[in-house]
N, C-alpha and C positions, 0 to 999 in steps of 0.2 A: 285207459284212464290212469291219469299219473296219481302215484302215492298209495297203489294198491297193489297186493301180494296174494295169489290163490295157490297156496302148496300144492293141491292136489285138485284139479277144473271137474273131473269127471265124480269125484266125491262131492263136489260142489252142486254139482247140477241133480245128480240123486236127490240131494236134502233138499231142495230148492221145486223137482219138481213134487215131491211125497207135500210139501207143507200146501203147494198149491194147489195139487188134488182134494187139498182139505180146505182150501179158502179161507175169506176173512172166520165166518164163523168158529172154526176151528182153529183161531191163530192169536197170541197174545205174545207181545213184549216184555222183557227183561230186560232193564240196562241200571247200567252203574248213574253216577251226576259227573261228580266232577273229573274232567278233562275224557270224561267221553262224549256227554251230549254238552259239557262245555269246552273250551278253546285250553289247552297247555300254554298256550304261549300268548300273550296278547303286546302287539308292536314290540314283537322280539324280546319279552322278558317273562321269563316263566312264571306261569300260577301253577303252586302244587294242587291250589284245594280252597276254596272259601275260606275256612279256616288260614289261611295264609297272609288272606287280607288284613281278617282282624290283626295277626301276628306286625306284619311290614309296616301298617298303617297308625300302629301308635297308638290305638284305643286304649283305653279303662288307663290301670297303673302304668306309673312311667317303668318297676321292672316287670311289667308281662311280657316287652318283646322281647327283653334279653333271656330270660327264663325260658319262653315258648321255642326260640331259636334253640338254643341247649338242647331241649328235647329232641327237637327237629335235627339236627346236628347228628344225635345219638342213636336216633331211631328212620327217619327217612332210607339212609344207604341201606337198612334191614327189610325196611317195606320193597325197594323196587330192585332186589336182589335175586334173579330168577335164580339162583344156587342154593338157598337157605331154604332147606327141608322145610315141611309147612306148619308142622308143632311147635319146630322153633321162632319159626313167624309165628304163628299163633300168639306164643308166651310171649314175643316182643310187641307186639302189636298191642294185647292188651293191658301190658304195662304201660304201655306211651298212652294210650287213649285215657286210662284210667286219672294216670297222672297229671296230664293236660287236662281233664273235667275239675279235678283238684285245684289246680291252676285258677281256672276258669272263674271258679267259684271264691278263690282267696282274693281276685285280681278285682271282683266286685260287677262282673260281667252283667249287664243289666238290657234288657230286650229293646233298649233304646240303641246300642251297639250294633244289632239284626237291621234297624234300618240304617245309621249309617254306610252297613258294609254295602246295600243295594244302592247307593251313590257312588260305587267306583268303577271306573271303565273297567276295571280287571276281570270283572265277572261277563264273561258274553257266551253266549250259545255259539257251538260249531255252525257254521253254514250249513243252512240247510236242516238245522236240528227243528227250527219253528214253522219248517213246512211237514217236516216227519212228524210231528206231532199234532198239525192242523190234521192231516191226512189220517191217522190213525184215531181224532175224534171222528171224521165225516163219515168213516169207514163201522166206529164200531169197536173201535179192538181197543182192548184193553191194553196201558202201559204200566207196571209195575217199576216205578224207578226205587231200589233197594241199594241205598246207600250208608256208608258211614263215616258218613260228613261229620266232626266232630263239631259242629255246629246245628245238626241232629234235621228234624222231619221239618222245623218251621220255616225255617231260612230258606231252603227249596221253594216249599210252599210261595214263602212272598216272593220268591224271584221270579218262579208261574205267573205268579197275579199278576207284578209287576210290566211282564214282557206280553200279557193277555193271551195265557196259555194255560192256565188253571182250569182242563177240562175235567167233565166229571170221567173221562174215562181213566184219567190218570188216579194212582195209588203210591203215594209216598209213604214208603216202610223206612223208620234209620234212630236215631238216637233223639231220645223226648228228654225234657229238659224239665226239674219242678221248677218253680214261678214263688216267690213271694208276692202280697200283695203291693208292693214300692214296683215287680219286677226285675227283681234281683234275680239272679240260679242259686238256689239255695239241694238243688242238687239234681241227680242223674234217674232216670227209671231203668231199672235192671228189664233184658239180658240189655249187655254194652255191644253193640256192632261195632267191629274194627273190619279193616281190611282185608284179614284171612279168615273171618268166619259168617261169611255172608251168605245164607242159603236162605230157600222156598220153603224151607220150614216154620224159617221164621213168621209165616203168611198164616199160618192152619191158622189160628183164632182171629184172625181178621173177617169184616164180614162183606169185604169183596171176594175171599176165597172161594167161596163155591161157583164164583160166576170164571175164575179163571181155572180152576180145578178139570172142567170139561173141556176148556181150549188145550189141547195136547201136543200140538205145536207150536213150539218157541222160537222166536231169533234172539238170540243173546247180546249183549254190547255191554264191553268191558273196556277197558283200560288195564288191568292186571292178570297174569293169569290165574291167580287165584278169583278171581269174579268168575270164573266158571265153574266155581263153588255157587253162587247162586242160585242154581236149579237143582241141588245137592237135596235130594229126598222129593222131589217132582216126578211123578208120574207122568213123562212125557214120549211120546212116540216120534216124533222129530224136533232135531234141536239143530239150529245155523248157527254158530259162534262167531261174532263179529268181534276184532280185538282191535284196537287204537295205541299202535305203539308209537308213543309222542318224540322220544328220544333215546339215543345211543344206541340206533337203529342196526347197525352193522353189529355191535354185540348179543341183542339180544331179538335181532332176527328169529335164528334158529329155534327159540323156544318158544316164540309165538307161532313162527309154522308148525309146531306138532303139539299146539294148544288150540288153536282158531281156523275155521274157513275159510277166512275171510282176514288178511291183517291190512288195515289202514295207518300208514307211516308217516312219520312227520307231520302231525298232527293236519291232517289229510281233513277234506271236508266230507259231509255226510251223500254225496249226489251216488256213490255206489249203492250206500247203505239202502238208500231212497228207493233206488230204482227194485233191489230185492225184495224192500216191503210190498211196494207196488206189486210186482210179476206172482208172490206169494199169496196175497191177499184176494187179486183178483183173480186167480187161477188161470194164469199164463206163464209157458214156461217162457226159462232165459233165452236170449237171442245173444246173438255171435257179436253181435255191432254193441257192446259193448267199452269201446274204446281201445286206447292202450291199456293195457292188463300185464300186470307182471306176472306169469306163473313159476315159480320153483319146483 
């Protein structure tokens, strides 16, 4: 199967077949949103993030795109820098987020903005992401998508609805926005999710947690390596790490092999992904016919 990387087959199949000794009942999702269950690239021009759209697209003030660029300028090469210790992302991360909500709110950001952005072809699901999720409602299993969209839990939400994927089994955790009554953001609800501090703790007051608390096998799907912070204080007995590395694949190869199971390259479709949930869920292990398979 082209655009797939397994470091290590025989760790693979370990975790692969322990999750499916346990089955659906025992098995819940984790994944990131943007440019993992969506597309990096769409007809060859990058989307960093929802958030991007509103930035390129001209919304609100005439200076918010120049201003949101700046930030993005200043702070992106920090985010997707697998070299920069994680404290230091941390501290940068939540300066950029902080300051783009600042932004946000000076620029006059109004929840009429949220549907515009679900009018642009930029926003599309990976191939294959709205059969993994038709399939994991039919099944049962819970999806946790924990993201930190700086466009926060809503905007998800309406793109579910939108694409007729707003299952109850899904759970959107990320950044909540207050509301005026005009619907303006007149401002942010603390903790801020950014990109390096995204964990399962974040869950414990939520009141789908107990129903995911006793599923203790996870497959994870990221896009950074720091998203495998997301299960960061999870009580779990097996974990798949699925990672989507979108671009400058020959560089930062190496650190998604000794971060992930599993890496999907150049923004690869989900039919690997698919096949694992499937064999994991229904308590079957992996088969060799798999395809072409890169292993390292």
């Amino acid at each position: 199967m082209k655009n797939i990387v397994i470091p290590d087959r025989e760790k693979l199949d370990r975790i692969r077949a322990a999750i499916a000794e346990g089955g659906a009942a025992n098995l819940h999702v984790l994944a990131d949103f943007d440019r993992t269950l969506t597309r990096a690239f769409v007809n060859g021009e990058e989307v960093t993030s929802i958030m991007a759209i509103l930035r390129d697209e001209n919304y609100m003030t005439p200076d918010y795109p120049e201003k949101a660029k700046a930030l993005f300028d200043e702070y992106h090469p920090i985010e997707v820098d697998t070299k920069v210790p994680l404290e230091q992302k941390k501290k940068a991360m939540g300066e950029w987020w902080r300051k783009h909500f600042d932004l946000l709110i000076a620029s006059g950001m109004n929840k009429r903005d949220l549907a515009k952005i679900l009018t642009s072809s930029k926003i599309q699901f990976r191939e294959g992401t709205v059969e993994m999720l038709r399939y994991l409602h039919e099944q049962g299993i819970p999806i946790v998508i924990l993201s930190s969209s700086g466009l926060g839990e809503e905007i998800i939400s309406m793109y579910l609805e939108k694409e007729g994927c707003l299952y109850d089994n899904i759970h959107i955790v990320g950044n909540a926005f207050k509301w005026d009554e005009a619907g303006n953001v007149i401002g942010v609800k603390e903790p801020i999710i950014h990109v390096a501090n995204k964990d399962e703790t974040a869950l414990s007051g939520r009141p789908f947690y107990p129903q995911i608390q006793k599923r203790r096998n996870v497959i994870l799907l990221g896009d950074n390596i720091e998203d495998n912070g997301m299960v960061a204080g999870f009580d779990y007995e097996s974990l798949l790490r699925v990672g989507f590395l979108n671009k400058n694949v020959d560089e930062n190869l190496p650190d998604y092999q000794a971060n992930f199971d599993v890496v999907v390259t150049n923004d690869g479709d989900m039919s690997f992904v698919n096949e694992l949930v499937h064999e994991c869920a229904e308590g079957r292990e992996g088969h060799e016919g798999s395809g072409e398979v890169e292993q390292k």
